[in-house]
N, C-alpha and C positions, 0 to 999 in steps of 0.2 A: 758384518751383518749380524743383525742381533733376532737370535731365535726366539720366539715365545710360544709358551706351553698356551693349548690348544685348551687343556683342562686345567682346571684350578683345583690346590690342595684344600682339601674339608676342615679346617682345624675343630670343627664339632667333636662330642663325644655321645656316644648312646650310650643313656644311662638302663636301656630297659636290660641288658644284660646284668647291668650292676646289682637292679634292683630285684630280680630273680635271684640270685643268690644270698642277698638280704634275706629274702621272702624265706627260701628251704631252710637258711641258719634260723631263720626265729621257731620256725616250724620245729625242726630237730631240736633246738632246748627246750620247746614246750614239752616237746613230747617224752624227752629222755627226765626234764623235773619232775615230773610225776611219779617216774618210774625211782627215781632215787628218795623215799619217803620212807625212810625207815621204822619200823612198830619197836619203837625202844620206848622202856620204862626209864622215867626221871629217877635220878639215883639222887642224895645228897652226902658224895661222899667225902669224908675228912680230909682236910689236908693234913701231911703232919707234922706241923709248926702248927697249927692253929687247930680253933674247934668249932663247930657247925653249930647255930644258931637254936636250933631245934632238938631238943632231947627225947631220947627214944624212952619210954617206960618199961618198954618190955623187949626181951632181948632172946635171940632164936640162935643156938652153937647148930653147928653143924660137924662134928666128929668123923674121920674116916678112920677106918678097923682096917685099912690096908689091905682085907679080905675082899672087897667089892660089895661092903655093906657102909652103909653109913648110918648115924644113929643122930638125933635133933633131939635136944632139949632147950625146955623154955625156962626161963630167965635163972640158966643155969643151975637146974636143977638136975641131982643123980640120975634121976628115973630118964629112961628117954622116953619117946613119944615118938608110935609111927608116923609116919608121912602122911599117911592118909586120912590123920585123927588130929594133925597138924593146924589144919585150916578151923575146924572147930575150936580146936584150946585159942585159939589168936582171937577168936573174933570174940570168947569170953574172956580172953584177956582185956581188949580193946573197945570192949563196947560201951563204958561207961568213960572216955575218953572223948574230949572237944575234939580234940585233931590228932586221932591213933597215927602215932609211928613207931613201927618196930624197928629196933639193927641187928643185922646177922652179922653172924660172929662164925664166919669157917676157915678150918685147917688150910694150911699151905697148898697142901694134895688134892683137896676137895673138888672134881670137877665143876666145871663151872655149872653143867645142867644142872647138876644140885640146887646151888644157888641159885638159877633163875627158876627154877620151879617154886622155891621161897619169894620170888621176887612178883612170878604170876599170881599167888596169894594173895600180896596186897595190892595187884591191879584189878584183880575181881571185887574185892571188897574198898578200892579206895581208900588203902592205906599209903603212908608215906613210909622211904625205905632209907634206913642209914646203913652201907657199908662198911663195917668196921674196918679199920687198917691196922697197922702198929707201926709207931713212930720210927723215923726214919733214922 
């Protein structure tokens, strides 16, 4: 005697589960791409086998006294020059320049805040920035 099923198997699929969880992942990376935009300045820095395209005219050391002073001179000159008197010497360095770029030039030791307060310089003024290295 041959039994038969009363109800028949669905071979369907609901895709509306699928497609909610489609929906939340697209939702989640819109939301999380936003949030990953980081406010970084364009650096153009040397490789060292090779040399960057663009020459700096003018050139910013950044010296550390080991004390928790640091001292900045422009295009390697004795004298140093506050920080604060910084921004001004740059832009009469740079202002008779088609496309002002400076390179800093800092110590091993030199925190990095240093340098990006060099670096906020020429984002204010719309300068371009060469990192100095030393060959490898």
């Amino acid at each position: 005697m041959a039994i038969k099923r009363t109800t028949k198997i669905d071979s369907g699929f609901s895709m509306s589960s699928m497609t909610d969880i489609v929906f939340l992942l697209l939702i989640f990376f819109l939301v999380t791409s936003t949030l990953v935009n980081p406010n970084a300045l364009k650096l153009l820095l040397p490789k060292s086998t090779g040399q960057v395209a663009a020459k700096a005219t003018t050139s910013v050391s950044i010296k550390d006294w080991k004390n928790g002073t640091y001292s900045y001179h422009i295009n390697g000159k004795e004298t140093p020059i506050r920080f604060d008197l910084l921004e001004d010497a740059l832009i009469e360095e740079l202002q008779s320049e088609d496309d002002p770029t400076f390179s800093i030039y800092a110590d091993e030791t030199v925190p990095v805040k240093e340098v990006v307060a060099c670096m906020n310089i020429a984002k204010r003024n719309h300068y371009k920035v060469i990192m100095a290295t030393s060959p490898e």
